[in-house]
Every structure is written in C-alpha cells, then in structure tokens.
N, C-alpha and C positions, 0 to 999 in steps of 0.2 A: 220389739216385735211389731210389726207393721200390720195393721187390719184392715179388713176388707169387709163386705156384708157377702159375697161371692167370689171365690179365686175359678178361673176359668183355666188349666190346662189345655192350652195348644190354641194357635192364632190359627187357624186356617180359616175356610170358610164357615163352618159352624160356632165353631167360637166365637166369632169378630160379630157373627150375627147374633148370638146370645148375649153378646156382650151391648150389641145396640140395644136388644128388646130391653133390658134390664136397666141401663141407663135413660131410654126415654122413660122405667116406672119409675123413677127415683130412685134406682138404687144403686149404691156404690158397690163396683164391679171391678176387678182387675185381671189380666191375662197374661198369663206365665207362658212365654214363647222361646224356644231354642231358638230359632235362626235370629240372625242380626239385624234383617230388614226382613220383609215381605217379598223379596225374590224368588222365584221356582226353577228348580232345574228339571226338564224332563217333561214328559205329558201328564197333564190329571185330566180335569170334567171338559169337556169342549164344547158348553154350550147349558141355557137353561131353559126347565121344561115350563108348560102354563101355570102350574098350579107356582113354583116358583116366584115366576114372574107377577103371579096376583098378588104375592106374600110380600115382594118389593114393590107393587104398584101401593098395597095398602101403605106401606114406611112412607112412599111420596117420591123413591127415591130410582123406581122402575127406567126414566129416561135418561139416569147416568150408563147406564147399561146397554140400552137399546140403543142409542147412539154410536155405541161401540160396534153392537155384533149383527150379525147378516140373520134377518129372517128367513125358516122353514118351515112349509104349512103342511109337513109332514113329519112323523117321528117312525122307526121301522122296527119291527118285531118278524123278521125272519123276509118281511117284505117291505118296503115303505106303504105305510097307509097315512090317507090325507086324515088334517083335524080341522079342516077350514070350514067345520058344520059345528063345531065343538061349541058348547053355551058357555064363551066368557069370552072379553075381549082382546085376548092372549092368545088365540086359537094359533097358535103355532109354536113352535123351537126356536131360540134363538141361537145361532150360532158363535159363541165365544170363550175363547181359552181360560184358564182358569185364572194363570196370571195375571191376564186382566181382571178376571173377576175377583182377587184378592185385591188389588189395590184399589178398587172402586172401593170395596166393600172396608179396606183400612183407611181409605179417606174419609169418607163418612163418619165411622168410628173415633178418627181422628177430630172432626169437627165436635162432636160428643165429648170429649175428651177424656178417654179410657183410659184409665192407667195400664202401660203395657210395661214389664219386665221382660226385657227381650235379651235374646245370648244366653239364656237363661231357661232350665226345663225343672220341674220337679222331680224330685228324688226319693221321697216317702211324704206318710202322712200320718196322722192319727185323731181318732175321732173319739171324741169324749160328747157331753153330754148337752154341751149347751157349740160346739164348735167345732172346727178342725183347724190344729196346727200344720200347718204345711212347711214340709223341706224344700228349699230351693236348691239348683247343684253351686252356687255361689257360697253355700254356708247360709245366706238372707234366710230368717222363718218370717212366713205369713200367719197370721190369725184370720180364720176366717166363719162363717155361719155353716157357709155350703161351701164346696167343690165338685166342681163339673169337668168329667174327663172328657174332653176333644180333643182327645191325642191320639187319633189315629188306628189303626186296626192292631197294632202291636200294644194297645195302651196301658203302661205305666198304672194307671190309675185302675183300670177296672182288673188287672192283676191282684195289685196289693188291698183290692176292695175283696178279693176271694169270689168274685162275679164269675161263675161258670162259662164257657165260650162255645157251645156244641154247635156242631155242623157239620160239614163235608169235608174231605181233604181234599188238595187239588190234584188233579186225573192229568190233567192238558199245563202246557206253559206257554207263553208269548214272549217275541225278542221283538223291542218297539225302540227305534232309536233316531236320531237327528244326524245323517251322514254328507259327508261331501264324495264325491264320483268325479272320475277321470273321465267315466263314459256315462251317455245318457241310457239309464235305465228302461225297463217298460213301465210305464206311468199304468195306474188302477189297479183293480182288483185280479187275484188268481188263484184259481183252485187246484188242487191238484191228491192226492191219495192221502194228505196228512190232514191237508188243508185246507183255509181259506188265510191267503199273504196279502199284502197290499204295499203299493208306492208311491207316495202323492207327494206336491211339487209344496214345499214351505212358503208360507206368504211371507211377501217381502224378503225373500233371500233365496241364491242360488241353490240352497241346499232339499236335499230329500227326508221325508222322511218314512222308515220302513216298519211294516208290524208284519213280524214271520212267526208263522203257527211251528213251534220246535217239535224234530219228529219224535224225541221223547220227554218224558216231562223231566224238568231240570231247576234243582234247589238248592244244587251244592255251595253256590256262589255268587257273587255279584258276577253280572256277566261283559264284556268287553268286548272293545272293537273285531277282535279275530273271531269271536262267536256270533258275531253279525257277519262276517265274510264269509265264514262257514255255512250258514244255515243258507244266503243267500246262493253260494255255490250250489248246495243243495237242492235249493227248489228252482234257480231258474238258469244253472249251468254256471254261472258268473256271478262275481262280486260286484260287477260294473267300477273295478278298479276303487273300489273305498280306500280313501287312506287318510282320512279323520273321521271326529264324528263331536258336534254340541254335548250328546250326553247318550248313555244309553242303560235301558232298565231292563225288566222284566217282570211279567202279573202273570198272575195262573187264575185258574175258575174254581179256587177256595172258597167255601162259602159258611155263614157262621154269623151267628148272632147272641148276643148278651143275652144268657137266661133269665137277668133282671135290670131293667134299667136304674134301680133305686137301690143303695144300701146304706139305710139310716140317711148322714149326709154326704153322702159323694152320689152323684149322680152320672149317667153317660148318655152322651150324643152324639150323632152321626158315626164316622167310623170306628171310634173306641167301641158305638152298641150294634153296627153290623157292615158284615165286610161279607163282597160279591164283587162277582167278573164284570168288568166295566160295558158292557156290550148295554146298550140302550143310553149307557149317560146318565142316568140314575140315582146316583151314589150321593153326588153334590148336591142336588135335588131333593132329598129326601133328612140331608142333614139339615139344610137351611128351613126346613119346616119342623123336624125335631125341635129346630132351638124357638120358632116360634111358639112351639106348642111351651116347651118348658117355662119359657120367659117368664110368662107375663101370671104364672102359676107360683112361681118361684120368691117373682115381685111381691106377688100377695100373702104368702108366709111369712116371707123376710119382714113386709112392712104390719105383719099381725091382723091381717084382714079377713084372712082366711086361716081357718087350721093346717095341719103339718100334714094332715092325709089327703089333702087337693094335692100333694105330689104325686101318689098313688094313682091319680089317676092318669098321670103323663105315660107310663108304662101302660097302663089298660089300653089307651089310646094309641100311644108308635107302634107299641110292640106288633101290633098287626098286619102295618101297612108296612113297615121295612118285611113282615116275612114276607107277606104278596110281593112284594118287590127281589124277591130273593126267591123265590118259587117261578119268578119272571125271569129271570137271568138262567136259571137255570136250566130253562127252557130253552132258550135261546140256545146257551150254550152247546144242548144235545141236537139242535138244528142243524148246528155247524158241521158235525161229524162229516165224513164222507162217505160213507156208503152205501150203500144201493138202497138199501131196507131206511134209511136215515131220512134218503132223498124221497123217496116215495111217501112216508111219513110226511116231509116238510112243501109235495105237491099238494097233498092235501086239505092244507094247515093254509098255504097258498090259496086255496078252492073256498076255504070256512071266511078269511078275512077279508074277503073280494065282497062279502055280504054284510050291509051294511049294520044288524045286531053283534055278532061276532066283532065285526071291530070296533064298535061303539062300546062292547062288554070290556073289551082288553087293554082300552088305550084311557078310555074316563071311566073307572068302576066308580 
C-alpha cells in the first residue's frame, strides 16, 4: 500500500491548487485523477476574478496567467459595473478559459513535483483512526492522513462521507455547444419569451459557439447535436445549417451546498462543497481560494504544529462565502426571467447599481 500525508481526489483546478499549497508546506501530497491528461472538452470558468488573481500573485505565479488572458475592468451582476476604483492591484477580470487555466496550473504543479495517479478515480474509502485507506478504480490502495474530495459536484467523496447536499433543484436548463454552420448565424445576444440565447464567434477557429435558454427544463439525458438544431430552430427560426459540433453539454440553475465541509478525515472543496449556475464565473473562483484556505491549515496538522481542530475552522470560514456566492447566482439567475414584473424588478436593480455604495457593497463585500 502506497502512502501519502494527503490523497487529493480530482485534478482540476482546486485540487492542482491544493496540491501546490501543500507541497510548498512540506507536505507530501498526491492526486488521484480520471482523465489521462489535463485536456477539457466543453466549456467551464472563462476567466479569473481579483481576489483570485491576488491568491496566484501571492504563489509568484499570477503572470503565467496574465500573459495568457485579456483584461476586463468590469465584472456584471445583471449590468456590467466597473472595478477600476477597486483597492488591490487586480482591479479587474481576467479573461481566460479554463483549459488554459488547468495547464498553467498542472505545469506549475508539475515543477513541484506532485505525485499525480491519473486514468485513475477513487472508488471508496475508509477512515479509521489514525488514516484513510483509499480505493483506487485500478485495484491500487492508497494509505493516507487526510482525503480531500475535489471531485466535482457529483462527488464520490462527499457521498460516501454521508455529507448532506441541501439546496435548490434546478427550475431552468441551458444548451451550450461548440458548432460548425453552413450559414452565418446572428452573432450576440437575444432575448425573447424564454429567454436570454446567445452566439459568439470561437477564437481562433471558424466555428460558433451557442448558449440556448431550453423552453423547458431538461435532465433526461445527455443532450446532442439535433437538440442544438432544435432549440435553435426554436428561437431563431433556423439552425443556420449545423451539421457538426466540438462538443455539446448542458447546466441548469441547481443550487446546493455541503452541509459540512469536514467529516473526521475527508474533507471537501470547491465543487464536491458547492454547486451554482455558472452566471458571474464564480465557481472557479471560489474553489481556488477554498484550497488556499484549507492548504496551509491542513500543512500544520499534518506537520503537528497545530491541533486537529484548526480544520474546524476552514468550514467556519468557506462555508459563508460560497453561500453569498450562491445567494449571488441566484439572484442573477431570477434577473434572467422574462417577464414584465421580472424586467421591472431588474430596471430597478439597474437604478441601485448605477450608485456607487450599492455596487461597491455587491461586487467587494
């Protein structure tokens, strides 16, 4: 059996980043990852916020990134409102896909030298008193101190931990896809009785890609090119001749968070401890400060510096800021609606954030 002082379930971005903090404290760390490489299919985070960005300027490692992605001195909550008065030298959004942001963030990791099990996900676990033995789906067991689920909003980990999930169910669905067109579409934004769609041009490649608000909500299946033809017919008469497509998904406005972030030794971060509608960009955001928070708390257990109840207080501590951030979206999300009484609502909201307390209150609490 192979040991570790922490097994990390799921390489994404919270992980890779947990995995850094724990490695610059000394401690040996490994990451148990299904996929074979660090490749993405589909859309995730497109882009990182300030607080973000100060938590990779503090690692040293903030102009692997910036180099990459397009500065915005604005983030929008139903309107774009500017941050270019904001107190930190970040005052803005960076614009960059996730993809990118995993391999910046596995190179790094890489130089550190992480032990990663990849092709590879966990499959159970069990926690005794001094450890956790961890299942791999290989057959491989791990021996470890702690295990940290960063697996995602379906997670494995915070399941068989008995970690309670309450939330919302999802009301709305989205079709987000990567298509090729015979005809050129209508490029931007459109609203219309369901929704709010959109079609915007792929950097660097001929292709589109589309996010259609489905006129009812839809969970029965993975969804497929002719449910992209479909809904497009729907809202804007035509398909614009689709007859491929990179990849295609679908998110709803589920919302839901870990009623504990601690059980004994398994811990959870980022999505395994809270899952919301991607609207704000958020999500990534919020994990890669999780793992800072846990890291360097976790370091000083592992390394007997601190007691077993400085864990304790990493829950006291996230558990707040993902619900604000989740009481955020949700907002957002009821913005979206279309109708009258909604719109009227969201002139309003429009009216409050145009002052500069109101959006200084909502965008830096």
């Amino acid at each position: 059996m192979t040991e570790h002082a922490v097994v990390i379930a799921g390489g994404g971005p919270t992980g890779l980043m947990l995995a850094g903090e724990l490695v610059l404290a000394g401690v040996d760390v490994a990451i148990v990852e299904r996929r074979a490489s660090q490749d993405l299919t589909g859309s995730r985070a497109g882009g990182l916020h300030s607080r973000a960005i100060e938590v990779l300027d503090r690692r040293g490692i903030a102009d692997r990134f910036l180099s990459q992605g397009q500065v915005f001195q604005v983030v929008r909550f139903h309107i774009p409102l500017d941050i270019s008065d904001f107190p930190t030298r970040h005052n803005y959004v960076l614009g960059l896909g996730q993809n990118h942001i995993e391999r910046i963030l596995a190179e790094w990791v890489g130089e550190l030298a992480v032990t990663i099990y990849r092709g590879r996900e966990v499959t159970g676990f069990a926690q005794g008193d001094t450890g956790v033995d961890v299942t791999l789906s290989d057959g491989q067991s791990l021996r470890a101190e702690y295990l940290v689920g960063c697996d995602g909003g379906r997670s494995l980990i915070r399941k068989a931990a008995g970690i309670e999930f309450p939330g919302w169910d999802p009301t709305t669905s989205w079709l987000i896809a990567e298509v090729e067109t015979a005809e050129e579409p209508k490029w931007g934004f459109h609203r219309d009785a369901f929704g709010i769609h959109a079609i915007g041009r792929v950097e660097n490649a001929g292709s589109a890609r589309v996010v259609l608000t489905e006129q009812q909500l839809r969970l029965d299946r993975e969804p497929t090119l002719r449910d992209v033809s479909e809904a497009l017919v729907a809202v804007y008469g035509t398909d614009y001749g689709i007859y491929s497509s990179t990849w295609v998904s679908r998110f709803t406005d589920m919302t839901r968070q870990a009623a504990a972030y601690r059980e004994r030794r398994v811990l959870l971060a980022g999505d395994a401890a809270h899952v919301h509608p991607p609207v704000g960009g958020q999500g990534f955001n919020i994990g890669v400060q999780d793992a800072v928070n846990l890291g360097w708390k976790l370091a000083q257990v592992v390394k007997q510096t601190s007691p077993e109840s400085l864990l304790d207080t990493y829950h006291a501590e996230r558990h707040p800021v993902a619900a604000r951030v989740l009481r955020n979206t949700m907002a957002q999300v009821a913005l979206r609606r279309p109708d009258d009484r909604t719109k009227a609502l969201g002139d309003i909201v429009s009216d409050l954030l145009a002052m500069d307390e109101p959006r200084r209150r909502l965008v830096w609490p």
